[in-house]
N, C-alpha and C positions, 0 to 999 in steps of 0.2 A: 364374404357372405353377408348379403340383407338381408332386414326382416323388420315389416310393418308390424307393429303392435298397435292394436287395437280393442282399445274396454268400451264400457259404457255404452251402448250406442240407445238403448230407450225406446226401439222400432224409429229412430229417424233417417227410415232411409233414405232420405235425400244427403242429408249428411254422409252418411255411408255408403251412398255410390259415387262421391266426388270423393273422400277418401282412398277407394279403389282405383277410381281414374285414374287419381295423382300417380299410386303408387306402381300400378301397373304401367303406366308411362313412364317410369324411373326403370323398369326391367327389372321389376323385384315380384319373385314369385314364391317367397315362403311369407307366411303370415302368422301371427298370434292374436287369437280373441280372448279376452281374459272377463267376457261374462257381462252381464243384463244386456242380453239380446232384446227385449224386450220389456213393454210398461211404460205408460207416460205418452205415447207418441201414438196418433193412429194408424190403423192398415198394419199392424203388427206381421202381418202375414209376409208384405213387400220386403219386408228388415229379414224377415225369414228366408226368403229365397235367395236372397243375395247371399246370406251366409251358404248355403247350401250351393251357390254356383261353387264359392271362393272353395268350399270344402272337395267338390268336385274337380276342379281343375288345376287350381294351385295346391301347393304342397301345405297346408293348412295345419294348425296346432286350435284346438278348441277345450274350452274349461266352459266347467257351471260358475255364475255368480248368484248372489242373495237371492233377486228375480227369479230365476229359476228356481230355484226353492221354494220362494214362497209358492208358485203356482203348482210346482211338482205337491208339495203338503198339502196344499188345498184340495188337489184331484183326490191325494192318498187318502183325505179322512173325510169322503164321499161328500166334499165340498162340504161350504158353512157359510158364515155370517157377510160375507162379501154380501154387499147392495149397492144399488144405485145409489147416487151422493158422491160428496167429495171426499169423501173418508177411505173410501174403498172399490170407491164406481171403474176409478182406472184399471184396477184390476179386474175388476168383473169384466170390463168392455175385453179385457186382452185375453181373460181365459177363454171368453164365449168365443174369439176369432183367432183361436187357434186351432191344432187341427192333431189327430190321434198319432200324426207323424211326427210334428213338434214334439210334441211329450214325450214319446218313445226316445228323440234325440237329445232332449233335455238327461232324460234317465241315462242315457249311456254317456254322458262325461264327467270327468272327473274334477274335482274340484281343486287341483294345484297337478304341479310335478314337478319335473327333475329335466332342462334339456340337455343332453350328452351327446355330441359326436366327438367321432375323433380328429384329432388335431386342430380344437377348437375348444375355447375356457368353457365348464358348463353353467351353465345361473340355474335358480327356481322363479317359478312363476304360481300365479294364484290371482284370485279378485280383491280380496278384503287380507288375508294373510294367510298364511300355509296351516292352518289351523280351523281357520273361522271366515268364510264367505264374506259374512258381514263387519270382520273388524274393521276399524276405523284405522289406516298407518297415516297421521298425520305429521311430517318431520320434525322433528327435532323432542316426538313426546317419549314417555318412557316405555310404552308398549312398543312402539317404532323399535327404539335402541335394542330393546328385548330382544323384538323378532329378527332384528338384525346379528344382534351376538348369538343367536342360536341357528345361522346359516349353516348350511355344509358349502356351499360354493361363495364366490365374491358377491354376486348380484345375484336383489331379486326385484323382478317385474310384477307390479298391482296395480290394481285403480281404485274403485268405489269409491274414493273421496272425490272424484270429479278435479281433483288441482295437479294441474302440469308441472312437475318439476325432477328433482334429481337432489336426493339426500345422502351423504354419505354420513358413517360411522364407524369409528375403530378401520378405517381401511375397507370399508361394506359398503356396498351402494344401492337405496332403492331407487327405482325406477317407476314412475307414473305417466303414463302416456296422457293422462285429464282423458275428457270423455269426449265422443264423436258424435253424440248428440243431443246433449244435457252439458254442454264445455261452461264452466266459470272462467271468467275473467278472460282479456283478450277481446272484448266485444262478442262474445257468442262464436265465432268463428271456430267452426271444426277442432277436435285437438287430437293427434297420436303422435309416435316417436316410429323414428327406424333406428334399429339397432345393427352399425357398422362394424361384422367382425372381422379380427385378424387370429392368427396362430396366436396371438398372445393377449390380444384383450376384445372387449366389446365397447364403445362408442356410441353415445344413443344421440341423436339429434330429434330435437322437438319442432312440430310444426303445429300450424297453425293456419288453418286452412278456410278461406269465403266457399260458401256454395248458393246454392238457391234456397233463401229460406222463405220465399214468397212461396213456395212450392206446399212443405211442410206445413206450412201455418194455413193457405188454404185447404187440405186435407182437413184440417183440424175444425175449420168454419164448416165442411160438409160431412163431415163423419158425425157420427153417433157419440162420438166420446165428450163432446159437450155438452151431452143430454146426460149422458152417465155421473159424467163427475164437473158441473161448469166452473167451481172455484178451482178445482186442481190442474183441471184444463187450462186456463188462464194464466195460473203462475207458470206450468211450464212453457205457453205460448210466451212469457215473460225472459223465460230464463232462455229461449232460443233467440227473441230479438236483442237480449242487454249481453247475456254471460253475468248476470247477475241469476243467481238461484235463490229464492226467498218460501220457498216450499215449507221448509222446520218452522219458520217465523209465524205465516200463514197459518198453517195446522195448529199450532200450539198456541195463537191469539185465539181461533177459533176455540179449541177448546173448554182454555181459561174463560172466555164469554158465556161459552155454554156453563159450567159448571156455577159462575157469579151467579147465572139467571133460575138455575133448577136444578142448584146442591151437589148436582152430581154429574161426572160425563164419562162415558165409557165408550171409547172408539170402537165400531165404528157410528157411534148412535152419535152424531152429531149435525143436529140444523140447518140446513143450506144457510138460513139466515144468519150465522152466525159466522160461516164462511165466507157470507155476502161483504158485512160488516168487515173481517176481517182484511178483504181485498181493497175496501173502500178505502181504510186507516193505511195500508202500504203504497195507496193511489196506483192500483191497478185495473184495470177496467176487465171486462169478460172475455175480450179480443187479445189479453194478455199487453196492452198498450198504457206507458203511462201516462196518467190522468196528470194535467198539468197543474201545478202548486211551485208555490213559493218555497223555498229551498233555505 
């Protein structure tokens, strides 16, 4: 038995229909999505339908990640503080273009499980951890170890950190697929894993996939979401050409500026111009391209 795992994807579907391509030219028809379907990427809606083909025809396993969350709470508490800017504009662009079906489909999944057949080893699966959406499982840390010694099966399948690998502990193994449309490292290039089973174990192989990012990124030049949020837009256009992601860096120059300048900064109140400033200090341009310097 295979099975594509697939996290992250950020709404880039162009990433995410040459993920499908691959995988369905391999003759694999069970899937796992392990969450943020969306955020970050424009046309939210395109990333949408594809999930919804894959959940319609192939035999499909789908979870909430953090993304979902945050836009499910936001709906729950008659929306808030979301604005245009770079603090929070991404999200505004993706709630306004989503749709009362989305949400309903958001609400109906669950946030980890348990896969069990017979005559096949079971794992858990989840976004962040079997606990918490948004935990961080980074190898070799001590919440890692944690959530590994308190497995009920061998493996388990996460993402949210966006890093491809394969950690083992005490005999436990997690699994990260990196992300398929926000990928670090690797040059940008697509990331998931299939998972090769036998009667006796699971075998994950990583891939690492080119697609058309010419695609994606002009999307980005004519969509509205560089109106919404231009510093945030620009790093991600960043982290789709390098596989380099400098988003925390960005944000957190950004704010440190704001607060030197006016004592105080409270996201998402924070100045374009101080996002501007911060894009300028990591030599990133608004097209998400770097600005050339001396190294």
């Amino acid at each position: 038995m295979d099975i594509a795992v697939f996290s992250d994807i950020h709404g880039n579907y162009a990433a995410l229909q040459a993920c499908i391509d691959y995988t369905v030219g391999k003759g694999i028809t069970n899937f796992f999505l392990l969450g943020d379907y969306v955020t970050d990427c424009p046309n939210p809606q395109k990333a949408m339908e594809l999930i919804y083909v894959l959940k319609q025809y192939f035999n499909t396993t789908i979870i909430r990640g953090n993304r979902e969350e945050y836009l499910l709470n936001y709906r729950r508490s008659g929306e808030g503080n979301w604005r245009k800017g770079s603090a929070s504009g991404s999200l505004l662009y993706t709630y306004e273009n989503l749709t009362d079906k989305d949400f309903a489909f958001f609400e109906s999944l669950p946030n980890s499980g348990i896969f069990q057949q017979k005559g096949i080893p079971s794992f858990e699966y989840c976004h962040g951890s079997m606990t918490d959406t948004g935990e961080l499982l980074y190898r070799e840390k001590r919440n890692t170890k944690r959530a590994l010694t308190h497995l009920n099966t061998g493996i388990l399948l996460h993402g949210h950190t966006h890093i491809q690998g394969t950690y083992v502990y005490r005999g436990k193994k997690s699994i990260n697929p990196g992300s398929v449309g926000l990928p670090m490292e690797h040059g940008g290039k697509a990331q998931f894993c299939i998972l090769h089973g036998t009667t006796k174990s699971w075998e994950e192989e990583h891939i690492q996939l080119e697609y058309d990012r010419k695609q994606i990124i002009r999307d980005f030049k004519s969509s509205e979401l560089c109106k919404y949020a231009p510093a945030w837009a620009a790093v991600s256009m960043h982290t789709i050409r390098t596989g380099v992601n400098l988003n925390e860096t960005v944000l957190l120059r950004a704010m440190r500026l704001c607060e030197q300048e006016r004592g105080i900064v409270r996201w998402p109140n924070i100045p374009e111009k101080y996002w501007a400033i911060a894009l300028k200090e990591n030599y990133i341009d608004l097209y998400g391209k770097e600005i050339p310097h001396e190294k």
